[in-house]
PAKOL-726115 format. One record per residue (C-alpha): x, y, z; residue in one letter. Coordinates in steps of 0.5 Angstrom, whole numbers. Example, Ala and Ser with C-alpha at 12.3 -4.5 7.8 and 13.67 -1.06 7.14 Angstrom:
! residues 2
SITE    east   north      up   resn
SITE      25      -9      16      a
SITE      27      -2      14      s
//
This chain:
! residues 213
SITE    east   north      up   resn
SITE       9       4       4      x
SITE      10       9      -3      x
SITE      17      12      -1      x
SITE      16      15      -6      x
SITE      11      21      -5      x
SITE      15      22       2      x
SITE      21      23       0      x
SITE      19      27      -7      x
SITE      16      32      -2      x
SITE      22      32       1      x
SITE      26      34      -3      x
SITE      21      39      -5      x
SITE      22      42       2      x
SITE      14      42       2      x
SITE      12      45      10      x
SITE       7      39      10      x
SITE       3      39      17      x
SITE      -2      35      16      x
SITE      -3      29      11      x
SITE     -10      24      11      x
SITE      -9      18       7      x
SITE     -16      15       5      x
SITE     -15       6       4      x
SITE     -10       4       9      x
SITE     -10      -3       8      x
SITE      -4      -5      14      x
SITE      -1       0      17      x
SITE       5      -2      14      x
SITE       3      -1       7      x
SITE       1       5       8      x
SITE       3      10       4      x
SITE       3      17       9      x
SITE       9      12      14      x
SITE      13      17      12      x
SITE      10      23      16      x
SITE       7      19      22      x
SITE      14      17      24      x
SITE      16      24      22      x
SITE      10      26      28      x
SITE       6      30      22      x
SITE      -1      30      24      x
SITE      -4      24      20      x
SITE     -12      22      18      x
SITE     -13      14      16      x
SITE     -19      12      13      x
SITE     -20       5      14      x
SITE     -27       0      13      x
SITE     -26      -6      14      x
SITE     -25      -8      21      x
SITE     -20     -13      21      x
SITE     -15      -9      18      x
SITE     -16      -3      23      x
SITE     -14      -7      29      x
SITE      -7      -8      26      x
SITE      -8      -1      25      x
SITE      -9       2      31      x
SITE      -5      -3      34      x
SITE       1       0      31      x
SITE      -1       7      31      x
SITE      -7       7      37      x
SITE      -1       9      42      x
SITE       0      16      37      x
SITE      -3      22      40      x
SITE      -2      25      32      x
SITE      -6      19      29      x
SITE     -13      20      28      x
SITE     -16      12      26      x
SITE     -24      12      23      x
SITE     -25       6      21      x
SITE     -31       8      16      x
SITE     -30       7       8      x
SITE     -32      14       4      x
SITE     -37      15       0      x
SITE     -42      19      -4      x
SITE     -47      20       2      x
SITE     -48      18      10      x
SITE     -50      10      10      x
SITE     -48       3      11      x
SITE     -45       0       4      x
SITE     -43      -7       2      x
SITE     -35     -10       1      x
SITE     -32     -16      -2      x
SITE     -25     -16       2      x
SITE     -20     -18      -3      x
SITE     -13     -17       2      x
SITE      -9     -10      -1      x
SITE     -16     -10      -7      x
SITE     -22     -10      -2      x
SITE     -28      -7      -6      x
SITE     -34      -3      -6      x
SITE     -40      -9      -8      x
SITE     -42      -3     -13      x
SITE     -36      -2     -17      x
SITE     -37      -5     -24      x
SITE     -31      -5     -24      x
SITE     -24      -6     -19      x
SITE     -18      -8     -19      x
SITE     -18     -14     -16      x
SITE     -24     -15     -22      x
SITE     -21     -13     -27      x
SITE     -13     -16     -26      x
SITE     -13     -21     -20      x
SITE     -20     -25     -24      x
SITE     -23     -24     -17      x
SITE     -31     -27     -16      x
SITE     -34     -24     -10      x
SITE     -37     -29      -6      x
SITE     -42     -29       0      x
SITE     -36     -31       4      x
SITE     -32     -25       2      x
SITE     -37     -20       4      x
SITE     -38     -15       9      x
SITE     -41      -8      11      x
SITE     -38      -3      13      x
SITE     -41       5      16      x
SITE     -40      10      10      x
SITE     -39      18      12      x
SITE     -37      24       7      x
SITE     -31      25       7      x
SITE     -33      34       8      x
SITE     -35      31      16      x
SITE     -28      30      17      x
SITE     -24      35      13      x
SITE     -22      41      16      x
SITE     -20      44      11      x
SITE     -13      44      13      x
SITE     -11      37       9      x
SITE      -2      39       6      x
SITE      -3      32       3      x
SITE      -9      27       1      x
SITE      -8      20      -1      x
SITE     -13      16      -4      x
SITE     -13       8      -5      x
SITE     -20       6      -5      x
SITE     -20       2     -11      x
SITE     -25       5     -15      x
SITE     -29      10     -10      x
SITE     -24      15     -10      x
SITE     -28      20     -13      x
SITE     -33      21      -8      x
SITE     -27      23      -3      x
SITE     -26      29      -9      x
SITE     -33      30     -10      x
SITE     -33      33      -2      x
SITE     -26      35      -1      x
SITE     -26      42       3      x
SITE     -18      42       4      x
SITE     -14      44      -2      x
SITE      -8      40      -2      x
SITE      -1      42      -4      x
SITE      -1      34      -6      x
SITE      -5      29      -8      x
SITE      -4      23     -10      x
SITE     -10      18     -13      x
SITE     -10      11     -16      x
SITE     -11      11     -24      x
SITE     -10       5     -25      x
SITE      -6      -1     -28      x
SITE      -5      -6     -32      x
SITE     -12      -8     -34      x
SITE     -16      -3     -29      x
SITE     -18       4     -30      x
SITE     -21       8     -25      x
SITE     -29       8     -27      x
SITE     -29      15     -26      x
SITE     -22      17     -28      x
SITE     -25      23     -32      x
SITE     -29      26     -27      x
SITE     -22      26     -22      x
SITE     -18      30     -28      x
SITE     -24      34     -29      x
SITE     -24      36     -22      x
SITE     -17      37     -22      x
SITE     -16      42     -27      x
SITE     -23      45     -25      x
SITE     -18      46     -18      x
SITE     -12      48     -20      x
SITE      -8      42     -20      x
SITE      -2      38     -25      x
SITE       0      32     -26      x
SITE       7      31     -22      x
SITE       8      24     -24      x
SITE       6      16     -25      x
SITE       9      11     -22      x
SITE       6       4     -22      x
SITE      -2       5     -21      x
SITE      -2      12     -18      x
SITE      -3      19     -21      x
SITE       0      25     -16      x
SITE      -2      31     -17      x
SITE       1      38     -14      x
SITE      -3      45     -14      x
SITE      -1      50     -19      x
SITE       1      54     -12      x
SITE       7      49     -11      x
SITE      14      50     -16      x
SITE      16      44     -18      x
SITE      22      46     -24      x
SITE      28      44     -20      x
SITE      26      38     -17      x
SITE      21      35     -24      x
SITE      28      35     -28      x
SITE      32      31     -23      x
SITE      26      27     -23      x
SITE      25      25     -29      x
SITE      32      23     -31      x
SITE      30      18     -26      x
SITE      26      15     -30      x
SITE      19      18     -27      x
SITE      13      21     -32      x
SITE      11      28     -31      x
SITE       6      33     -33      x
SITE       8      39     -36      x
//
């Protein structure tokens, strides 16, 4: 779990309704935790089958849970992964985490095939927070987002990984009204223009986070 992007928006005093996080993993590796114990209307987005059991496991007795065990993709079809534990990948990535810092060689073994939907088919326009971990594919959940959400938070990269489509994210960003808030480790949040952050951005940042301007 990132206690981090939840305890920011608190201290923030955001009204957040409705938080979707695309890339679970484990339920307790998620990074909207925070929000489903606080009852906010949550959205996970999960594709590989053994990690939605675990999912709805912990959190299938939630009425405010929604689990879609589907990857996001560019368009609606059945795609191809290579499970690589918290860094399972789309087989068509040039590259992923799991390629580029865990010197991960996909094996047959390792496969498996998953449904893939457009992220517009679920998105009501009402998201307040998205997450996005889907170690490289993040862009196809942006390139179909209708929610303008006051937060989101995307994965970059780190370390030897850059995100393949790092410049269409921050171009869609800017398109779209957005700020970088801050980096931690491997991912980027950013709040929309409409969200003030000057108060809380100072305190922030003599902790040690970095900041857009």
């Amino acid at each position: 779990m990132n206690e981090r992007l939840y305890q920011s928006t608190k201290r923030l005093g955001l009204a957040i309704g409705h938080v979707a996080e695309v890339g679970v993993y484990h339920p307790e590796t998620s990074n909207v935790l925070g929000y489903i114990r606080d009852g906010i209307r949550t959205d996970l987005f999960e594709p590989d089958p053994e990690s939605v059991v675990r999912i709805v496991g912990a959190f299938g007795g939630y009425s405010h849970v929604r689990v879609h065990p589907c990857a996001i993709y560019k368009e609606n079809t059945r795609i191809r992964l290579y499970r690589a534990g918290a860094s399972t990948f789309a087989a068509e990535l040039v590259d992923s985490p799991a390629l580029a810092n865990d010197r991960y060689q996909p094996i047959p073994e390792d496969a498996f095939e998953a449904e893939a939907r457009r992220f517009n088919e679920f998105d009501d326009g009402t998201i307040d927070l998205l997450s996005i971990d889907t170690e490289g594919c993040e862009w196809y959940v942006l390139m179909h987002l209708r929610s303008r959400p006051m937060v989101i938070s995307v994965e970059t990269g780190w370390k030897k990984y850059q995100n393949p489509f790092l410049k269409e994210i921050e171009d869609w960003m800017q398109s779209n009204g957005y700020r970088l808030w801050y980096r931690d480790r491997s991912d980027t949040v950013y709040l929309h223009q409409r969200v003030p952050i000057g108060f809380w951005a100072k305190r922030l940042d003599r902790l040690g986070w970095s900041f857009g301007r």
